[in-house]
Backbone as CSV, one residue per row, in Angstrom:
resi,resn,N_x,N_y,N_z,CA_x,CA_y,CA_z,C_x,C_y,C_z
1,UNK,169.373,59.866,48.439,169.466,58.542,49.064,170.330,58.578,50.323
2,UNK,171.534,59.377,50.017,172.390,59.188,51.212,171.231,60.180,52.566
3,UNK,170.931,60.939,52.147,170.299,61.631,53.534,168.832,60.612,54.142
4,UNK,168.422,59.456,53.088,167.297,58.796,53.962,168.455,57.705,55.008
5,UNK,169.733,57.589,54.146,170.439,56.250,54.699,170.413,56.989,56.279
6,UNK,171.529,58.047,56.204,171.918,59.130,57.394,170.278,59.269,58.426
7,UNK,169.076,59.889,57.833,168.394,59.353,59.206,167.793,58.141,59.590
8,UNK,168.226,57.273,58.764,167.896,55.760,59.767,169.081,55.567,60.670
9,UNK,170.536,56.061,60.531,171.762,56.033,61.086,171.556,56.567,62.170
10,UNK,171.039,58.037,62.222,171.009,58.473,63.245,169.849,58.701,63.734
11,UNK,168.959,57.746,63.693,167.372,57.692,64.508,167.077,57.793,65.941
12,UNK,168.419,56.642,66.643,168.446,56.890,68.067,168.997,58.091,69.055
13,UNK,170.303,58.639,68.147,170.690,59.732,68.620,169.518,60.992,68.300
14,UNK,169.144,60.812,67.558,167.912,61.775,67.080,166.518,62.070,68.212
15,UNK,167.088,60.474,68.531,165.492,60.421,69.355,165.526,61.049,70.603
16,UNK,166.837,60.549,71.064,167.258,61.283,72.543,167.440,62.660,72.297
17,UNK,167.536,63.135,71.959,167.806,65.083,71.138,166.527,65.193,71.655
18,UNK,165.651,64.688,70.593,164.121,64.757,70.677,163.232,65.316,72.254
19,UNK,163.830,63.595,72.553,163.260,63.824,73.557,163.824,64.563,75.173
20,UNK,165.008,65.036,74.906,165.640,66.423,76.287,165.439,67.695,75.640
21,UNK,164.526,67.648,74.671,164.066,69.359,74.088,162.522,69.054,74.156
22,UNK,161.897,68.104,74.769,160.700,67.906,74.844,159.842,68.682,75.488
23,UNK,160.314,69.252,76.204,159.418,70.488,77.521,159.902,71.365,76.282
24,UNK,160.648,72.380,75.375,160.523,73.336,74.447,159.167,73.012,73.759
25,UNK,159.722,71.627,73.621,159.070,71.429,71.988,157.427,71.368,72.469
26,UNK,157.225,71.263,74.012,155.453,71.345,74.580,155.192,72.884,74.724
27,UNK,156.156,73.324,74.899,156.101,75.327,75.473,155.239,75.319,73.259
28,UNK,156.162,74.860,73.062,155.895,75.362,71.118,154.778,74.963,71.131
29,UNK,154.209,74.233,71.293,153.204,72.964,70.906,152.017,73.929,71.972
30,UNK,152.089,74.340,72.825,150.971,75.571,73.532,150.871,76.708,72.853
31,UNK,152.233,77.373,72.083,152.262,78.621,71.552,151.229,78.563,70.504
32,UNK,151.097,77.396,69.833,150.503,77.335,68.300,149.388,77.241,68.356
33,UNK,148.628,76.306,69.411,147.657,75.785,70.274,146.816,77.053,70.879
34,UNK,147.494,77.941,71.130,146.626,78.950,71.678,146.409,80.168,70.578
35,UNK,147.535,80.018,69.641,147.507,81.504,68.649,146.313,80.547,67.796
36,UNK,146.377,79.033,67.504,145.228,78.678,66.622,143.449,78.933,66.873
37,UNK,143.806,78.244,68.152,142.742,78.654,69.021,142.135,79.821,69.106
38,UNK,142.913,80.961,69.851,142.452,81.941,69.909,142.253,83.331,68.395
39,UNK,143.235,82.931,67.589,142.727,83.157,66.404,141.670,82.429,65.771
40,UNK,141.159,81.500,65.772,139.995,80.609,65.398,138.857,81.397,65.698
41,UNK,139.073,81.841,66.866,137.737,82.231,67.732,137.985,83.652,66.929
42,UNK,138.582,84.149,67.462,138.339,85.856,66.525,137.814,85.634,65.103
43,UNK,138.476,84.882,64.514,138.106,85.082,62.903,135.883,84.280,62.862
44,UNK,136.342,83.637,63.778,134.923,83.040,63.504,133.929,84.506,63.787
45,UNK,134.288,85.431,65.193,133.629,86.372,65.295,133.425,87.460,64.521
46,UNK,134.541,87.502,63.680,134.979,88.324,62.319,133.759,87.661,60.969
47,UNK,134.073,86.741,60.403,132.931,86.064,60.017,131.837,86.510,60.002
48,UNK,131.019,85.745,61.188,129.746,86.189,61.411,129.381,87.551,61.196
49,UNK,129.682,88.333,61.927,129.755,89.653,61.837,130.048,90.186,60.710
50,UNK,131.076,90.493,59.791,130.727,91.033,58.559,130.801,90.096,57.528
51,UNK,130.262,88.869,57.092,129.030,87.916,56.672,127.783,88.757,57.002
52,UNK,126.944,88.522,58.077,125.973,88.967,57.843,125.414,90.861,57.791
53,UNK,126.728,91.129,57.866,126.959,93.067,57.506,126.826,92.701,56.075
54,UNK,127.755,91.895,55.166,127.188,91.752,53.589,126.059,91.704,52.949
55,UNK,124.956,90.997,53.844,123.780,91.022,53.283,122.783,92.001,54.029
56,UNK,123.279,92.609,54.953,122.151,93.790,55.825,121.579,94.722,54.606
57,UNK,120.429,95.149,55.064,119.715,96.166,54.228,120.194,97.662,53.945
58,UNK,120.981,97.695,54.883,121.535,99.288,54.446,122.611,98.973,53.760
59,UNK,123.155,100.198,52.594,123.924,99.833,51.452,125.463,100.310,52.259
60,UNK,125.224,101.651,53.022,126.198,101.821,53.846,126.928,100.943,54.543
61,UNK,126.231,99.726,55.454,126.615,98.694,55.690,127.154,97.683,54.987
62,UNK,126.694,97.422,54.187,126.898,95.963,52.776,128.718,96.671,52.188
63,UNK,128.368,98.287,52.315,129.816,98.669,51.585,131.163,98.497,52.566
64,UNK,130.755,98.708,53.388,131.554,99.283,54.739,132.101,97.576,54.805
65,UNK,131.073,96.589,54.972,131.863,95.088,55.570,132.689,94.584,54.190
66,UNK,132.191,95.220,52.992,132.810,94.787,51.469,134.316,95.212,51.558
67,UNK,134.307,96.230,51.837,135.407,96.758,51.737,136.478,96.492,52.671
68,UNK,136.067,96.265,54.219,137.119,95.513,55.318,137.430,94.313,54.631
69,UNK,136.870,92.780,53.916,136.699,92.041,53.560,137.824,91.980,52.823
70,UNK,137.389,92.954,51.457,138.114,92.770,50.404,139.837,93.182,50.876
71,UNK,140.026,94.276,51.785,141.216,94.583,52.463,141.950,93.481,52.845
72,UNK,141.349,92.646,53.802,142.444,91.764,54.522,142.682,90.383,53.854
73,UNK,141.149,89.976,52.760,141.581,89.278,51.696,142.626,89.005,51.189
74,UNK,142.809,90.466,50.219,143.327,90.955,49.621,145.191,91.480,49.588
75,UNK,145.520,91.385,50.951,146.660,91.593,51.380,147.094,90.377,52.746
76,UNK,148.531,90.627,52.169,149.539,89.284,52.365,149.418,88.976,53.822
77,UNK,149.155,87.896,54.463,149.054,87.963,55.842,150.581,88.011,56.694
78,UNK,152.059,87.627,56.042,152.745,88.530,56.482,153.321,89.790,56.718
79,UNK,152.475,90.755,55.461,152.911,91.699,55.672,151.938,91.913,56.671
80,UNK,150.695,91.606,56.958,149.103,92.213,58.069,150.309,92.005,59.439
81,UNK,151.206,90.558,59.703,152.077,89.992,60.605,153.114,91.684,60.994
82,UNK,153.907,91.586,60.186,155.066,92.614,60.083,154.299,93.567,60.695
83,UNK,153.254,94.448,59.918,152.768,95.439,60.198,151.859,95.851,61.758
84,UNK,151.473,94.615,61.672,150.879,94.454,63.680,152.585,94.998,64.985
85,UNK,152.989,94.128,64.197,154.570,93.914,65.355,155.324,95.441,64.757
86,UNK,155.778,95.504,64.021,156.913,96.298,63.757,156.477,98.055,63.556
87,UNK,155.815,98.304,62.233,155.161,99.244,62.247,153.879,100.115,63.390
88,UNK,152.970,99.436,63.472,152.268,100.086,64.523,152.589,100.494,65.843
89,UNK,153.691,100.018,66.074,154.228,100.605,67.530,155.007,101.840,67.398
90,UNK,155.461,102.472,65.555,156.332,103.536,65.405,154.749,104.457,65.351
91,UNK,153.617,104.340,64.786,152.543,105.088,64.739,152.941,105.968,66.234
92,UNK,151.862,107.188,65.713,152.250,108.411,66.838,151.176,107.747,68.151
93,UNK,151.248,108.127,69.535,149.821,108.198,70.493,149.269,109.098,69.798
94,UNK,147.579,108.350,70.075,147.525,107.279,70.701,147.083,106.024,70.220
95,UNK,147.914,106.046,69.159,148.086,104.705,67.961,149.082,103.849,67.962
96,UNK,149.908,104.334,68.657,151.199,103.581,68.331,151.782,102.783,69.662
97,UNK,150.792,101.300,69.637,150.879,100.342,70.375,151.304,99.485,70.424
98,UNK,152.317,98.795,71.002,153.370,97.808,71.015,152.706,96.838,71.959
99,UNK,152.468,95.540,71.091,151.489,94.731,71.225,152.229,93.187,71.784
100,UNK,152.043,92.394,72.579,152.623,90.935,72.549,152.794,89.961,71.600
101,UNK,153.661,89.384,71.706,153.735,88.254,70.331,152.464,87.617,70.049
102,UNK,151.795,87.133,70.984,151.352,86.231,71.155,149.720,87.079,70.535
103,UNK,149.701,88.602,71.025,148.581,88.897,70.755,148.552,89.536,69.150
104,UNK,150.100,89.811,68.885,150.223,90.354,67.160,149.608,88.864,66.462
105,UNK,149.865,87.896,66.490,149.566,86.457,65.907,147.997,86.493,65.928
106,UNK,147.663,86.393,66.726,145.970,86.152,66.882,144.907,87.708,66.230
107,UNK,145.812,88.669,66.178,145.153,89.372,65.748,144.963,89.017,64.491
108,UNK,146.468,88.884,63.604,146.907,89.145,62.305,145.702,87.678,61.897
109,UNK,146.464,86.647,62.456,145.501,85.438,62.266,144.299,85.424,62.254
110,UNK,143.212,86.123,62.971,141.691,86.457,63.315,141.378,87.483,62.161
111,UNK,142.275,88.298,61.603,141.415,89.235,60.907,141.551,88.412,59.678
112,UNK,142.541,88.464,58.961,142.957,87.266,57.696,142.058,86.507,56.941
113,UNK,141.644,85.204,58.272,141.093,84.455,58.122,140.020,84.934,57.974
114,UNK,139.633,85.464,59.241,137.724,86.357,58.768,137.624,86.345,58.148
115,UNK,137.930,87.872,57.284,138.231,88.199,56.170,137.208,86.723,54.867
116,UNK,137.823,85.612,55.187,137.912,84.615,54.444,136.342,84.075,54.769
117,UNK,136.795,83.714,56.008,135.419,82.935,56.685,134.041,84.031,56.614
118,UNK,134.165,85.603,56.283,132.922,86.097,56.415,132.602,85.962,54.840
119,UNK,133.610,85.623,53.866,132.549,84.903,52.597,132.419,83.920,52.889
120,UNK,132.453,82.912,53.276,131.832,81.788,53.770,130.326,81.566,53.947
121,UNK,130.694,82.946,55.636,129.132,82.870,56.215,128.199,83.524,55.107
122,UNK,128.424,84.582,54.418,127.786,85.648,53.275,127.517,84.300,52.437
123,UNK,128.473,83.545,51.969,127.353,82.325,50.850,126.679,81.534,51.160
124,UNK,126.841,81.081,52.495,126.501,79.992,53.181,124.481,80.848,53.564
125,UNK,124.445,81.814,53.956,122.749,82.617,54.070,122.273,82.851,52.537
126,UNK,123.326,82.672,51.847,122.596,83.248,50.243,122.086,81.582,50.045
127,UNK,122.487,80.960,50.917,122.309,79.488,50.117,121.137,79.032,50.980
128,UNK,120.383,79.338,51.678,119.446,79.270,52.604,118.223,79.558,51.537
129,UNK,117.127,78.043,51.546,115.710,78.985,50.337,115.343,79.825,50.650
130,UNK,114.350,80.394,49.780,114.033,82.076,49.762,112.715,81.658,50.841
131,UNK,111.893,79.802,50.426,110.875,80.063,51.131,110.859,80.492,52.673
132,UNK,112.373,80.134,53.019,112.471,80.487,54.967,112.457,81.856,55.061
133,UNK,112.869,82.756,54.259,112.614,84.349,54.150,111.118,84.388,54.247
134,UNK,110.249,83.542,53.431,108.666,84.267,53.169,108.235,83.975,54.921
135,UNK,108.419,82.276,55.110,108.301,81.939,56.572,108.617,83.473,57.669
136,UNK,109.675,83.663,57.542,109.813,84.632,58.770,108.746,85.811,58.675
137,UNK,108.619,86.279,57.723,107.419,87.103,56.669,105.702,86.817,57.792
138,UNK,105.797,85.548,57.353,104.506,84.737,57.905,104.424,85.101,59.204
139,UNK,105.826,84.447,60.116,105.304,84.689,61.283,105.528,86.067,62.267
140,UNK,105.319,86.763,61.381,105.739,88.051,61.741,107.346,89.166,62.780
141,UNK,108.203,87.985,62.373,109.503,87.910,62.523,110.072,89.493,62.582
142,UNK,110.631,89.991,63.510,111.420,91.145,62.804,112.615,90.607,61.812
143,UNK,113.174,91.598,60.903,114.481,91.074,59.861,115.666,90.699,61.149
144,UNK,116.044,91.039,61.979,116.907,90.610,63.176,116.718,89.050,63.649
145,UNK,115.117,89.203,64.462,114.870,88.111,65.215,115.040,87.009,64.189
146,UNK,114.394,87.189,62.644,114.229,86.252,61.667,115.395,85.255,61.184
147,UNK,116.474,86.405,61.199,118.190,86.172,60.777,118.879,84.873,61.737
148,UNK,118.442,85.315,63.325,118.841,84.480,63.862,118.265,83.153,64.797
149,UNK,116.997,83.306,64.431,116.514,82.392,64.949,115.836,81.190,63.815
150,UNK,115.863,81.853,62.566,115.591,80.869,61.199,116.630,80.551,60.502
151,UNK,117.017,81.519,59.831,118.272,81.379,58.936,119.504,81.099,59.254
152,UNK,120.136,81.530,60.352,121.552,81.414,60.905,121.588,79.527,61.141
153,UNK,120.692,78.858,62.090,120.836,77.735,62.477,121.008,77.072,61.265
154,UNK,120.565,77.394,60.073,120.551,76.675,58.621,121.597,76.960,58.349
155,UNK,121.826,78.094,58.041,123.446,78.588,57.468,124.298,77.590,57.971
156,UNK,124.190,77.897,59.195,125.697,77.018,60.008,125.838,75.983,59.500
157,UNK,124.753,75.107,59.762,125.145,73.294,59.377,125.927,73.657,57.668
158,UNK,125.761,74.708,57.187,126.572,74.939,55.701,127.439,75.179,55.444
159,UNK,127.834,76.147,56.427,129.197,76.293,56.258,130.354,76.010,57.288
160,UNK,129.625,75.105,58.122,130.424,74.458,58.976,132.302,73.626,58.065
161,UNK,131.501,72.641,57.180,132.606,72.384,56.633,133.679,73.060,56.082
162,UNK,133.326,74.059,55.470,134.379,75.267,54.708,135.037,76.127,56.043
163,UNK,134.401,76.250,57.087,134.941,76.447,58.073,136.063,75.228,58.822
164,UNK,135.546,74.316,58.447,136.628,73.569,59.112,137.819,73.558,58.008
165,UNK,138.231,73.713,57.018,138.919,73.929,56.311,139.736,74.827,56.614
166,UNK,138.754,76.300,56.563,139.801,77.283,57.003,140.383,77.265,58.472
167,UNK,139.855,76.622,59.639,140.880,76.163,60.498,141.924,75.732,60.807
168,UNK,141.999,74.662,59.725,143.250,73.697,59.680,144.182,74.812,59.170
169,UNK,143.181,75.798,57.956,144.565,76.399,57.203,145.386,77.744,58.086
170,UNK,144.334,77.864,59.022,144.734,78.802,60.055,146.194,78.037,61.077
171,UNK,145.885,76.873,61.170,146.613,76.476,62.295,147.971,76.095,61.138
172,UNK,147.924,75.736,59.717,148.965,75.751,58.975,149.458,77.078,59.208
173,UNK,148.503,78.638,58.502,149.814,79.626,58.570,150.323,80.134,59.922
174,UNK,149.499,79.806,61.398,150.143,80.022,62.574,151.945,79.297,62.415
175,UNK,152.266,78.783,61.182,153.721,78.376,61.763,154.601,79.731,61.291
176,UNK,154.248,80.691,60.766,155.057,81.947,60.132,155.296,82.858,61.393
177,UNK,154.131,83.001,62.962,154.355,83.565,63.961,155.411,83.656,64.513
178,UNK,156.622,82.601,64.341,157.483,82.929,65.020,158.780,83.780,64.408
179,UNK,158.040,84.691,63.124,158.964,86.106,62.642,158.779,86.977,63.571
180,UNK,157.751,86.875,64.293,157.647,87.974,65.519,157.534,87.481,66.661
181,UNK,158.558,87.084,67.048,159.048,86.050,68.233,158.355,85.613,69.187
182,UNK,157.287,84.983,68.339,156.251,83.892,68.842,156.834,82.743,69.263
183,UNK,157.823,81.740,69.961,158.052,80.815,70.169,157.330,79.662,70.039
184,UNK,156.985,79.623,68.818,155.213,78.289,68.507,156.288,77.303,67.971
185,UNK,155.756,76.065,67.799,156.012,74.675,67.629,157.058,74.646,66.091
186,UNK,156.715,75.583,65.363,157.563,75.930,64.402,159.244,76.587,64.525
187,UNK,159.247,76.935,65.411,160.150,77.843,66.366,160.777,76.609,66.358
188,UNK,160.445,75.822,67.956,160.871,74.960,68.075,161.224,73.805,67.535
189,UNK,160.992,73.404,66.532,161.242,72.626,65.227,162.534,72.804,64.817
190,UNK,162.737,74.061,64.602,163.666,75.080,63.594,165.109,74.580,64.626
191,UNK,164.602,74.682,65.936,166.145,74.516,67.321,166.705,73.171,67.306
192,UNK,165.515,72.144,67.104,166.027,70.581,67.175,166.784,70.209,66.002
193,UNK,165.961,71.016,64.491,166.837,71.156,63.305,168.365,71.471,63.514
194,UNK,168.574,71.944,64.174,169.897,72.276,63.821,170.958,71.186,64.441
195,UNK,170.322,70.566,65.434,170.885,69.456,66.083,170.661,68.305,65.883
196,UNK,169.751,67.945,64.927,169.102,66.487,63.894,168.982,66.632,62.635
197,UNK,169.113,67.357,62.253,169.341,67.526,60.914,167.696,67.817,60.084
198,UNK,167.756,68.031,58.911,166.302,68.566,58.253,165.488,67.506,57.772
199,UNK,166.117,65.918,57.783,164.682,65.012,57.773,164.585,64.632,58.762
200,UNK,164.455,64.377,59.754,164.515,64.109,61.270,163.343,65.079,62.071
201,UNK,163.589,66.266,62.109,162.790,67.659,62.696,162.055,68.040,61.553
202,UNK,161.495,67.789,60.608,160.387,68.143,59.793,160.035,66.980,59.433
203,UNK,160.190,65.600,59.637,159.196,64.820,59.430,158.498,64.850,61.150
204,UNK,158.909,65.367,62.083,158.587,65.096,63.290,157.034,66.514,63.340
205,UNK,158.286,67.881,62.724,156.604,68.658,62.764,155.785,68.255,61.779
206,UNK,155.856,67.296,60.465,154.657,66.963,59.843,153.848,66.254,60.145
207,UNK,154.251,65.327,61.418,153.357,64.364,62.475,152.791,65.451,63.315
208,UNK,153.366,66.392,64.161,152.656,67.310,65.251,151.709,68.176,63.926
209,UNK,151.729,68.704,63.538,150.815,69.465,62.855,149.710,68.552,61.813
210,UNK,149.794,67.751,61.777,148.322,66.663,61.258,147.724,66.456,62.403
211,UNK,148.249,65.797,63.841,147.414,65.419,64.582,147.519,66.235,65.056
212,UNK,147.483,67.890,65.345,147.025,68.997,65.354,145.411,69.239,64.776
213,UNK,145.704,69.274,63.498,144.771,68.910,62.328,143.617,68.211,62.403
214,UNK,144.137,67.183,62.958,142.726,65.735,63.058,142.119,66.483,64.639
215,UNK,142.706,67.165,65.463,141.906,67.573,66.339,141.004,67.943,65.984
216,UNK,141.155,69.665,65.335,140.500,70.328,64.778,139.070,69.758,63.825
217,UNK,139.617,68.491,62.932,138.759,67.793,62.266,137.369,67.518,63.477
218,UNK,137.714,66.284,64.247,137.193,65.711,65.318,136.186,66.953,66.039
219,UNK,136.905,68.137,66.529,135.690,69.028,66.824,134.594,69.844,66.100
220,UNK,134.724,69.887,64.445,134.400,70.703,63.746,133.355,69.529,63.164
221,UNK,133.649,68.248,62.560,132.911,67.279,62.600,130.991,67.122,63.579
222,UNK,132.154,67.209,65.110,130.655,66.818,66.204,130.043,68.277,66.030
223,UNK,130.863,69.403,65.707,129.903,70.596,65.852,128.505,70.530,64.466
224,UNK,129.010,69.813,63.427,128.736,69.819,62.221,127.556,69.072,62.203
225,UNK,127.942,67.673,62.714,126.702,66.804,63.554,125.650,66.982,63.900
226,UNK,125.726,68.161,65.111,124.983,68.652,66.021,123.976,70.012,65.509
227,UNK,124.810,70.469,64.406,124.168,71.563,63.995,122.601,70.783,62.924
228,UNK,123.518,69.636,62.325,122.027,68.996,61.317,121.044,68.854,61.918
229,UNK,121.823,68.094,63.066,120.464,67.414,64.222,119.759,68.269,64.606
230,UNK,120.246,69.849,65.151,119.012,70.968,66.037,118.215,71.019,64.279
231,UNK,118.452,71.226,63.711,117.942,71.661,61.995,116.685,70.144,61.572
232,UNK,116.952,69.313,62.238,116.114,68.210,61.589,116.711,67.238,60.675
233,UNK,118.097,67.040,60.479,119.078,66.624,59.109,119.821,65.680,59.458
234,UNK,119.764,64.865,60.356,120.768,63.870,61.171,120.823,63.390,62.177
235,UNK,121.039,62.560,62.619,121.020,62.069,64.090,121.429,62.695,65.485
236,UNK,121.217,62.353,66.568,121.799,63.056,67.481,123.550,62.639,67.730
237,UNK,123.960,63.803,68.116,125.719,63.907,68.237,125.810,62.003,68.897
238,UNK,125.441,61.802,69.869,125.526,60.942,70.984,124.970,59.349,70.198
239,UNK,124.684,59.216,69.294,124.245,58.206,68.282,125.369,57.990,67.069
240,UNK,126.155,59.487,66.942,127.184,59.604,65.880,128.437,59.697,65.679
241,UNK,128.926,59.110,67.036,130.324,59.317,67.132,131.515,58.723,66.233
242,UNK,130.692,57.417,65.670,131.709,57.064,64.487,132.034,58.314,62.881
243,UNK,131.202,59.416,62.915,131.130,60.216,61.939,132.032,61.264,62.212
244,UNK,132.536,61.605,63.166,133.354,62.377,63.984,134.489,62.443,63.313
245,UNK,134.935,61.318,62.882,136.340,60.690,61.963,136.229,61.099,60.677
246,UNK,134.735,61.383,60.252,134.917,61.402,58.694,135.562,62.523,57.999
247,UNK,135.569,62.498,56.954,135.718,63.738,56.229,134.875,65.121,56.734
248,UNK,135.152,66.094,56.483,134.372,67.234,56.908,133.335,67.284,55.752
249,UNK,132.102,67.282,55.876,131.502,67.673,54.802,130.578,66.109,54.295
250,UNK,131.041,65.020,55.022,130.542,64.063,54.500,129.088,63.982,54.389
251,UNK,128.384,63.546,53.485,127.146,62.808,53.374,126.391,61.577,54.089
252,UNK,125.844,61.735,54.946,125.232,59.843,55.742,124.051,59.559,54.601
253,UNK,123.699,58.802,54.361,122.442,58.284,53.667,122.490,56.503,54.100
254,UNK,121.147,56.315,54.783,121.314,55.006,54.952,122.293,54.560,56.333
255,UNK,122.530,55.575,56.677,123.678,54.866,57.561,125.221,54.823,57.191
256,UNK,124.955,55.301,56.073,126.494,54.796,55.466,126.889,56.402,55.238
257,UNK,128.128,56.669,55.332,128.559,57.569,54.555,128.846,57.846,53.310
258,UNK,128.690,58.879,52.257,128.841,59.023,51.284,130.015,60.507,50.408
């Protein structure tokens, strides 16, 4: 009780703190912004790529993406963190590369997540009917051309949502980057803490990191949209902007969401 009394006491002094660490707290607020980002994008390319190495016809292949998969799954993404920054730069040449903060984060972050997101894409094509397999069959499709010009556009609208999930959760563990002196929004959190005390500067990053969040929502949403619509499953993006807001994953029927 006494620490909710203490930050209503000190709300205004808090605020001014706040706001003459405000250019840090935007430097943080880019750091996180770009390791989310640009880890987003790797892991999505990670994904795709061994996702659809899981289901390729050669067994060599199917083993080879199983096994990267199950690796980065499988192991702690701070130690994948530690081991980018600290260890690999003692490796001998011409292995032993001492990498930027900024680029240890997005790696560690991009493979991780993959990792995650290429079961995604791997259930998301198993979940595709068998009749669009016979279709490609029909129209004399190679297994390549077939993958991506039938099946993939289906996939997506599927696992769009579980993808937007693992985004958000990407841009959650981007706050651990700054063990390897990433200066991200977490960083900066941690500096105002010490000068506002710990309900003050963590109710402030639990506001920056939701509407972080609802970004992410908002774009993963219209992509989600857009993917039904090329597929035949929904309206056009430009008709649907109130759906943008919804839940990831929502149902329209009727007009209404469900």
């Amino acid at each position: 009780m006494d620490g909710v009394i203490g930050f209503f006491e000190k709300l205004g002094p808090n605020l001014e703190i706040l706001v003459a660490r405000m250019p840090q707290i935007l430097d943080g607020i880019q750091a996180t912004v770009l390791a989310t980002a640009l880890g987003g994008l790797l892991a999505l390319v990670i994904a795709i790529v061994f996702g659809i190495a899981q289901v390729a016809k050669y067994a060599a292949v199917r083993i080879a993406a199983r096994i990267f998969v199950e690796f980065f799954r499988g192991t702690s993404l701070v130690v994948q963190l530690f081991w980018l920054a600290f260890v690999l730069p003692q490796l001998p040449y011409p292995f032993g590369w001492r990498l930027a903060p900024l680029v240890v984060a997005v790696l560690a972050l991009g493979l991780n997540y993959g990792a995650y997101g290429a079961e995604v894409v791997r259930g998301s094509i198993g979940s595709v009917p068998r009749g669009q397999y016979e279709a490609i069959s029909a129209l004399s499709l190679s297994p390549m051309r077939g993958m991506f010009r039938v099946i993939i556009p289906q996939a997506w609208a599927l696992m769009l949502p579980s993808l937007s999930n693992l985004w958000i959760q990407l841009l959650k563990g981007s706050a651990i980057v700054s063990t390897v002196l990433l200066y991200d929004l977490y960083f900066r959190v941690e500096q105002v803490r010490d000068q506002t005390g710990t309900w003050f500067a963590f109710l402030f990053a639990l506001l920056a990191y939701y509407l972080l969040a609802w970004v992410i929502v908002i774009i993963m949403n219209a992509l989600e949209v857009r993917a039904k619509h090329k597929i035949g499953r929904g309206p056009a993006l430009s008709k649907s902007w109130g759906m943008l807001f919804r839940a990831p994953g929502s149902v329209v029927k009727g007009g209404a969401l469900v």
